[in-house]
N, C-alpha and C positions, 0 to 999 in steps of 0.2 A: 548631425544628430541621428539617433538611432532608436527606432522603438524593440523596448525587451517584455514581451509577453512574458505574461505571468499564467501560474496554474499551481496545484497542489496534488498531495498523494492521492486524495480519494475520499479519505472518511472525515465525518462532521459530526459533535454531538448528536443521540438522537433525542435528547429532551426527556423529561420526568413524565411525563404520558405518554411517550412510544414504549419505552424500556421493557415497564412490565408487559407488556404485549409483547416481545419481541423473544422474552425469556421466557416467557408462558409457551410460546408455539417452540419453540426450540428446545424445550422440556418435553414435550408430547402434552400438555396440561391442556384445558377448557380454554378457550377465548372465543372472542364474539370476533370471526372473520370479516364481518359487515367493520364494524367499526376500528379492525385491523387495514383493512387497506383505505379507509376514510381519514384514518392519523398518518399512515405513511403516505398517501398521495399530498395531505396540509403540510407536512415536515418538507416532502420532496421540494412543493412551489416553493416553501420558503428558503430554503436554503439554495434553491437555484437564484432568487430574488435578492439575494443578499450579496450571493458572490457577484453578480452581475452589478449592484452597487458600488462593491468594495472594488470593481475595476479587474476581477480578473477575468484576462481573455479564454482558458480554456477551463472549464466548468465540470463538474463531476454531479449527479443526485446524493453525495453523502455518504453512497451506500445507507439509504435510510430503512429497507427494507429487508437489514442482515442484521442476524445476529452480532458477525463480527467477519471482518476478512479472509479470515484463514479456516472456519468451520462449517461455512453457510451451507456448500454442497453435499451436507450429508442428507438433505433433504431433496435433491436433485439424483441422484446418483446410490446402487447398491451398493452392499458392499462393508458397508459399518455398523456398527454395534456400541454395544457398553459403554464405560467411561473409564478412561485413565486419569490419576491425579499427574498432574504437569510436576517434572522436575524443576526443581528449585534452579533459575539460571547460574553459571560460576559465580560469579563477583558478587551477587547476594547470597549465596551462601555463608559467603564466608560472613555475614552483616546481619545473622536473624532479626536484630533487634530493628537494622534498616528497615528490611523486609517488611517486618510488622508493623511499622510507621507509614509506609509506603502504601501498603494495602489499605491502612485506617483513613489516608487521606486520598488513593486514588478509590478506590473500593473494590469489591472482589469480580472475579470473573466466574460468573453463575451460568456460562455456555457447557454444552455438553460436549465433553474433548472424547471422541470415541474412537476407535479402535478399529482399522481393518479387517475384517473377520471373514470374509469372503471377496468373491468377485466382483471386483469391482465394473460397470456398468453404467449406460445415460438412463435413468427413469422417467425423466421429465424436465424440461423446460419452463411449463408455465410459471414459476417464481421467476425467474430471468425477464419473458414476457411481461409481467407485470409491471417487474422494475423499468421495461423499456417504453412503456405505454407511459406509466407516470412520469416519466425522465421528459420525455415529447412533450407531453403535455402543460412541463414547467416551462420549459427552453420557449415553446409557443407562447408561454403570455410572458415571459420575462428576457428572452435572449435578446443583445443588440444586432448588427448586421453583421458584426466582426465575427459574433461570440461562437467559440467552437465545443466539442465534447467529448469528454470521456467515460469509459465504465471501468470498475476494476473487474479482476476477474483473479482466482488463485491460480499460480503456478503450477505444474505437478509436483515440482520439486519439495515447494511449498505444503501441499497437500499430504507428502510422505512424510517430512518435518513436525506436523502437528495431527495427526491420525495415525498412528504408530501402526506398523505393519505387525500384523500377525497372522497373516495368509499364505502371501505370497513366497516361493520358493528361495527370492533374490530380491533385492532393491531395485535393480534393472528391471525384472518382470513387474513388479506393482507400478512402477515407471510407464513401464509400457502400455499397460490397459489404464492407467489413469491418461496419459496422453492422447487415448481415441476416445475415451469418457469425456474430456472435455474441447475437443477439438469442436463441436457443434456450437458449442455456448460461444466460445472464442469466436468463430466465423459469423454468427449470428450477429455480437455485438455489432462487428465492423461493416457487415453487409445494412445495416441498421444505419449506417451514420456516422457510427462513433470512432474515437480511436479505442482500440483497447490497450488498456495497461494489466502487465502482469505484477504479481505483484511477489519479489523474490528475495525475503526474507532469509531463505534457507540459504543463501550464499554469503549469508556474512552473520545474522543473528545466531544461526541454530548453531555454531561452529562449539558457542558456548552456551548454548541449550537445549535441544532437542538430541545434536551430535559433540556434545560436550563430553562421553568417552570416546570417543574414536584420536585414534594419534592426527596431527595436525596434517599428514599425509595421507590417511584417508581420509579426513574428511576433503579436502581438495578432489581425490575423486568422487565421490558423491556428489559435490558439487560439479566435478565436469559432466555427470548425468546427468545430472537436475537439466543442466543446460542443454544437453543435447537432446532430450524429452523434451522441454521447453520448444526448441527448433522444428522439433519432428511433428507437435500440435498446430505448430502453427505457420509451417510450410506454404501452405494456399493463400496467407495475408501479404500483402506488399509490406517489407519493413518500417516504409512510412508512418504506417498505420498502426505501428507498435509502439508501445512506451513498456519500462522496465523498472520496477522500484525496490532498490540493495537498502537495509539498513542494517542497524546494528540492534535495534530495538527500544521500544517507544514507551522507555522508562525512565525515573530520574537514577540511577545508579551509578554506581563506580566506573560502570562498562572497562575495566581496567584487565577485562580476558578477555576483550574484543579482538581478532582477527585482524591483521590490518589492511587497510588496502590493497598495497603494493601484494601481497601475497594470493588476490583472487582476482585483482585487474584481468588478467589477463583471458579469465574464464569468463569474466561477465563482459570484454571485449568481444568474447567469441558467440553471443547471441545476437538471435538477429534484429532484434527492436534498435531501431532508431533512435530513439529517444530514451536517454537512462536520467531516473531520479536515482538521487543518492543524497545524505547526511552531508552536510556542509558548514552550518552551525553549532553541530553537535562538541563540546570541547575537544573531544576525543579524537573528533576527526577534523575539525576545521581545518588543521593544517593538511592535510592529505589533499591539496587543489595543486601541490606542487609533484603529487603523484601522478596527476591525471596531466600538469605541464610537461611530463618526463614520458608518457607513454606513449606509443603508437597509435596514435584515433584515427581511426576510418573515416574517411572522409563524410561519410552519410552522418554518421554518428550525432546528435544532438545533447548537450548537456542540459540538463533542468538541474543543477544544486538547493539542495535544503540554504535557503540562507535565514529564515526563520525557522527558530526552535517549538517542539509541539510539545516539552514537559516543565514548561513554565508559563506563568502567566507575567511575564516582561512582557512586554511590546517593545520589539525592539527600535531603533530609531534609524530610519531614513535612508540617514546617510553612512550608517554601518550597512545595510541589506543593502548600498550600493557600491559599496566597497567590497562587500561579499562578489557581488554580481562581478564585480570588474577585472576579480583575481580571473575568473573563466571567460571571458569577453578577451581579455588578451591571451588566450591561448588557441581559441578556436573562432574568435570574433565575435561579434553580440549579435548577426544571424542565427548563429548556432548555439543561442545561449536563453534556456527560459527560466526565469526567478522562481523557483518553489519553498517548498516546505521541505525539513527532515523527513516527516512520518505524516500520517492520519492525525486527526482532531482528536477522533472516534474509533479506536482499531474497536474495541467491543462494546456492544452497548451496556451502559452503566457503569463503563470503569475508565477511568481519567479524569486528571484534576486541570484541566485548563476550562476555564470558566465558558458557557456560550457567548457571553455578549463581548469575551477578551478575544475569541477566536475572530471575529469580523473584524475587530480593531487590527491583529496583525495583517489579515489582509489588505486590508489600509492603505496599512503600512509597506507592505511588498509593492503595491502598488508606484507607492510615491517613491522609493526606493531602485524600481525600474527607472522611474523617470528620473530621476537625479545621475543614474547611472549613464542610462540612454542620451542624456542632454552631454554629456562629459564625453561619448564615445565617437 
């Protein structure tokens, strides 16, 4: 018998009483700071209380105290400006009417998507701090003995992807001063306790949204920067102590100009986190676990598979997320093997359509789904 710890990508709804507060400060607007960190410290316990319920062994805060994953640091860090309206991704394009239905039922992204307009620099840490002091504070009254931790944290890569450059000379330069911008947060996390996870969307989402013109040959380089900025921030952390999360993005769509594995394996082989989340449930990609049976993995190397999906509200059953589990259990053993999610619960706040009290349940279920796996292995 074998135990397969469980964990997820990071984000969790943040509830009908955090949201407006979370877009209000992310706006520049009036909020009551007092009772901004009094809602995100009650979110924080609770959803550290919950996951520790529902059985999973490595824990995240939610990110309950961000606007969304990919934008939080424009209030850490110079350098940004304005707002750009987001490109419509490929495959909804070509679906207005999708799109339109998609938005009415997940709802809109009210975050401020800005623009690189100078140099990019660290300003401050205290949001970071905060979320680290409330994290502790959950873990203390609700962690078991096992229970372990993570933070997310953005990519650089990720960061060029969704803050569109308009400063910097090259992609490689904006790379590079965002790579010492955030090399502090990154070391802080892990000197903290935690693991950190980066979180790297740009190596497979953006191929068909953010870098949706570039020929499928540049973008492969861009991607092999992304990674090597990625390496270069975080040089000083033992690989151990890295986790890395590839998706394809945290929508229900066609994803039918999604990039496929077999075409960036190779690049996101070559970072240094130990532990890689990836889309495993996803239709799209479900079968790509015989991508990862066919490739050369480093031996340190750690797989987490999405085997629960984050753009429905199924619950999936049991003994599918242990069938999930088992395709990768026989490829690198169920050591090296942790049950996750696709994506986040919560990539922004206020927009996604899986229900709060349906997101406990899938953990659950991941739960019981290790075990069923685990007892089989």
């Amino acid at each position: 018998m074998a135990y397969i710890r469980t964990s997820h990508v990071g984000s969790l709804p943040r509830g009908e009483e955090l949201t407006p507060l979370l877009i209000a400060r992310d706006n520049g607007k009036p909020y009551d700071a007092k009772e901004f960190d009094e809602k995100v410290s009650a979110a924080v316990d609770h959803v550290v209380q919950k996951q520790v319920e529902c059985g999973v062994d490595i824990v995240s805060d939610g990110e309950m105290g961000k606007i969304g994953y990919s934008t939080y640091m424009i209030e850490r860090l110079s350098g940004f400006g304005g707002h750009v309206d987001r490109k419509p991704a490929a495959d909804l394009a070509e679906h207005p009417g999708l799109a339109k239905k998609l938005s009415a039922i997940m709802g809109s992204q009210e975050f401020v998507r800005a623009s690189c307009v100078g140099k990019v620099e660290l300003v401050t840490l205290d949001p970071l701090w905060e979320d680290i002091n409330r994290f502790k504070a959950a873990l203390d009254k609700h962690a078991g003995p096992k229970t372990e931790a993570f933070m997310n944290a953005a990519s650089p890569g990720l960061i060029t992807a969704f803050q569109v450059n308009q400063f910097y000379p090259s992609h490689e330069a904006y790379l590079a001063d965002l790579a010492d911008a955030m090399r502090e947060e990154y070391e802080t996390i892990v000197n903290e306790g935690f693991y950190l996870q980066l979180d790297c969307p740009d190596l497979a989402m953006s191929r068909h949204t953010g870098y949706q013109d570039l020929s499928e040959e540049e973008f492969l380089k861009v991607a092999a920067a992304n990674v090597e900025a990625l390496n270069a921030a975080t040089a000083n952390i033992p690989p151990e102590k890295l986790r890395m999360h590839i998706c394809w993005g945290n929508y229900e769509g066609p994803h039918d100009h999604d990039i496929a594995l077999e075409k960036i394996i190779d690049i996101i082989l070559g970072a240094r986190p130990s532990t890689l989340l990836f889309e495993a449930a996803n239709p799209r990609h479900e079968h790509e676990w015989k991508v990862w049976a066919e490739a050369k993995l480093p031996e340190d190397k750690i797989l987490a598979p999405g085997t629960i999906d984050t753009c429905s509200n199924y619950v999936e059953h049991p003994e599918l997320i242990a069938q999930r589990i088992e395709h990768f259990a026989g490829i690198v053993g169920p050591e090296r093997v942790i049950a996750s999610t696709d994506c986040g619960f919560g990539t922004f706040a206020g927009y996604g359509k899986i229900d709060p009290d349906v997101t406990w349940k899938k953990l659950r279920a991941l739960r019981q789904g290790a075990d069923i796996a685990g007892g089989r292995l």
